[in-house]
Each structure stands twice: as C-alpha cells, then as structure tokens.
N, C-alpha and C positions, 0 to 999 in steps of 0.2 A: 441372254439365254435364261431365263427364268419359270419356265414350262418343265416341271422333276415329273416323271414318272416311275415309280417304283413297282416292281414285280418280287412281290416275295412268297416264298415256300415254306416247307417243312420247315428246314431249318433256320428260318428266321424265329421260331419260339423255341426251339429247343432248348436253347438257352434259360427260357422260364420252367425249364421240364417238362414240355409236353414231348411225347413223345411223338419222332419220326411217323409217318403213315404207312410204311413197311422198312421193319427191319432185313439183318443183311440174307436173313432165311424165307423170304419173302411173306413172313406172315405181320401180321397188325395185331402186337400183346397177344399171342397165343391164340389168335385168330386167323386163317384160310381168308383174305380179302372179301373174296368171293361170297364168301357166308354171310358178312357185315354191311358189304358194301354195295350190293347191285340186286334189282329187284324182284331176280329166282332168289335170293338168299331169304329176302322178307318176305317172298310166299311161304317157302319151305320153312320158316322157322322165325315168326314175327317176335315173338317173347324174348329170342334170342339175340336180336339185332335192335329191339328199344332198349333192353339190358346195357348191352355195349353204348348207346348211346345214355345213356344217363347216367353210366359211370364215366362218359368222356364230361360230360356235364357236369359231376358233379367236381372234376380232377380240377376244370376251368375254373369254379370257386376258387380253390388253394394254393392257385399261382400269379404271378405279377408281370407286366409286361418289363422286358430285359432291357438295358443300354440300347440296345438294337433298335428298339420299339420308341425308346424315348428321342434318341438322336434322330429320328424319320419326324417327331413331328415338332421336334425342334424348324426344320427345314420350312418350315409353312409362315414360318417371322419373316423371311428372306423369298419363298420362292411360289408358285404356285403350283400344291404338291401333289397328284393324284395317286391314291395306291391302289393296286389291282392285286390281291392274294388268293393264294390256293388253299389258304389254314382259312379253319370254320371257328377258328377262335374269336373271341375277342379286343385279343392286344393291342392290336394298335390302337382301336378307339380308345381304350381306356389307359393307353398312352396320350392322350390330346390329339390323335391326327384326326381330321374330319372327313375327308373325303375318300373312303374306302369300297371297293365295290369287290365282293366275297365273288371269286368265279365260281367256287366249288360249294357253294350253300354256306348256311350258318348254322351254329351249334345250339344256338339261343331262339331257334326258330323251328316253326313244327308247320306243316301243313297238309291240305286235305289228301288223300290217296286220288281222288278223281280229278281235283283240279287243282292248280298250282299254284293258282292266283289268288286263294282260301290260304293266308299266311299268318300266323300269329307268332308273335313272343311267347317266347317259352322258356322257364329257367329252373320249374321243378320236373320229376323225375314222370318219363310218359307212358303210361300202361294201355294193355291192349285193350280195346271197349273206348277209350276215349277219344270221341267223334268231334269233326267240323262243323260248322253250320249246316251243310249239304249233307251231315246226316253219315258219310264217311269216316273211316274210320283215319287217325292223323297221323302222321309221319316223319322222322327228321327232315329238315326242308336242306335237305344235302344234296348236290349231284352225285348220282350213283356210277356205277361201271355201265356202260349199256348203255347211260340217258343222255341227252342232249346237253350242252352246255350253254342257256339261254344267254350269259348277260358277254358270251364270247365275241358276239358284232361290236356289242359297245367296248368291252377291251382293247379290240382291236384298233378303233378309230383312237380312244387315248392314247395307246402307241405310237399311233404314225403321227402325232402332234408332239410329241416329246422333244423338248429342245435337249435334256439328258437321262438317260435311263439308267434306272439302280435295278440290278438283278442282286435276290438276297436269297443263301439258302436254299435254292431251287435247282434242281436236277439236268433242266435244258433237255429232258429225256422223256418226260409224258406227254402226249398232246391229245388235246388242241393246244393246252398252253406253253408247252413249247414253240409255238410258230409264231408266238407274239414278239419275238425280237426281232422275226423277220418285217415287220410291219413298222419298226423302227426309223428314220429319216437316214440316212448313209452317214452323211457327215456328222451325227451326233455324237455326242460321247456317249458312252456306254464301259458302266460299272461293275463287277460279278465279284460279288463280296463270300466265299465261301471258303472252307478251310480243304476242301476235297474238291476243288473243281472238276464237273464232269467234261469243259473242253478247256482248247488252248487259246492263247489273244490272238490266235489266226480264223477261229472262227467264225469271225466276222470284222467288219470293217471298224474302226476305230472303238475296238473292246479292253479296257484293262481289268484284269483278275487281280483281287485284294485276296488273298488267302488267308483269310480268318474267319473266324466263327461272327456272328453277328452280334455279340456285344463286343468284340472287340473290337472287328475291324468298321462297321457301320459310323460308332462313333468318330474314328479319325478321318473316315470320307465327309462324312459332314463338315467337320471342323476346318476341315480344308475345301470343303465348297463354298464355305460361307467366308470363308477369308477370301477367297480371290474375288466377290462378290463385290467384298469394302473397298 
C-alpha cells in the first residue's frame, strides 16, 4: 500500500495561525461570508473583497508551515503522496510536498473576471483597474459560494485510487468536498486527524479518528506509517 492520499482543511494551517474560514459565529474576521466570498459580494462591493484578499495575502507572508505540514511531506521518502486541500494557502508546498491540487483556488493567484483559464501569480496586493490580458478586470483565482468547483472530477479519481487516506482538519460537512471520502476504496484505511471531530469511526468503513490538532497528531501518524512500512 504506498498510494497516501491526503485531504486537508481549515484546520490543517491553523496551527501556522491562519485562521479558520468561519468562525463559531459564522462570519470570516468580521466578515458576512457572503460579502467576501461569492460573486453578488464582488459586484456589490469589489474594493471590499480585493481588500480582504490582500490582507489574506499579506497574513500568508508572516506564517510558516506547522509539524503538520512538515510530517505530510515527510511521507513522499516512503510513499506516493497526493494532496488535495480546501486552504488557498501555501503550506504545504513550502513544506516540500510537491504534489498538491488547491480545490478551492489559490491565494497567490489572480485571474481574469471573463475567463478562468487567464491565471497568473500573484503575491502583491490587487487593486481595482488591474486588468488581464483580455482587457478584464482580475480577481482572486478562488472558488466562490455559487461557483463550480472545476478540479473536483480530478479529486475525486485521486480518491478512489488511494490505497490510505489522511483526512486533516476538515469539517466532513461542506460539499462537494465532503463526498470525497465517499470515493474512497472500502477496504482502505482511512485517517481523521482532528481535535474536534465532526463524526464518529462509524461513519464509514474502516476510519480511525486521531483527536489532535495537526501539528500534534499528523506527526505521530506518520511516524507510525512509515515504521510499519520498514
């Protein structure tokens, strides 16, 4: 078994201090979701929602990827590791893991309002008037509330190839990406490294829940994957 698939969330960076994507009052840092996150918001108030994005931008500067981050690509000495996450950050690369595929956009990336395949790097702060090639005007390259989630076919097949799946930090309660453990193999093992689990090891077929935070508990799952490996 050497096929890892990892799915990690929110709370796989929290640990570096980024914060949750809704706290327990359901707003995002004194933010309405809704205003920040979905495409009536960036009609109704563009200045408002590149703001919010360039201070997530520039928050990304000032933090490190956590034990969490590091013990995942530890796991690419021993195993073949794909990750599939919901954070727009960039931890894990800048942990060493190489093979990451952002479901929910990137932080570090901007692109055009009309098309989507008009994508650039982007790591300073984005103001309104600054257009794409196409002459549009450009935008965090995020999936919003409302919008499709393009790269969820190809998660989905990573899934159902997984000889062991690591869930980190993640809710089991948004979807589409919650239906990615259904895509999972039966007899796989499957991991739910969280300090707050949102279900129980009956939720599906051969699940163990680690109850810690992801720098704590990430690292001992590894350490113990790779020893039964020797």
């Amino acid at each position: 078994m050497n096929n890892i698939v990892v799915l990690s969330g929110a709370g796989m960076s929290a640990d570096s201090g980024i914060h949750t994507f809704r706290d327990a009052d359901g707003l995002w840092e004194g933010h309405d979701v809704m205003s920040v996150a979905s495409p009536q918001g960036f009609r109704k108030n563009p200045e408002l929602v590149l703001d919010f994005y360039n201070l997530r931008r520039r928050q990304l500067k000032e933090v490190v990827p956590n034990a969490g981050h590091l013990a995942i690509a530890e796991l690419e000495k021993c195993f073949l590791v794909n990750i599939i996450t919901q954070n727009v950050d960039d931890l894990h690369e800048r942990a060493g893991s190489t093979n990451v595929l952002h479901l929910h956009g990137e932080l570090l990336k901007v692109r055009s309002m009309a098309n989507p395949n008009i994508s650039l790097q982007w790591k300073e702060d984005l103001i309104l008037g600054q257009t794409a090639e196409d002459g549009c005007q450009l935008r965090p390259d995020i999936v919003w509330f409302g919008e499709e989630v393009p790269l969820l076919p190809k998660a989905a097949e990573l899934t159902s190839k997984a000889d062991i799946l690591i869930m980190i930090g993640t809710s089991l309660q948004v979807y589409p990406a919650a239906s990615l453990i259904h895509y999972a193999p039966v007899n796989s093992p499957k991991f739910f490294v969280d300090p707050r689990p949102s279900v129980e090891e009956d939720f599906c077929p051969n699940l163990k829940i680690i109850r810690k935070t992801s720098a704590e508990g990430v690292p001992i799952l590894v350490k113990d994957l790779m020893h039964k490996l020797r």
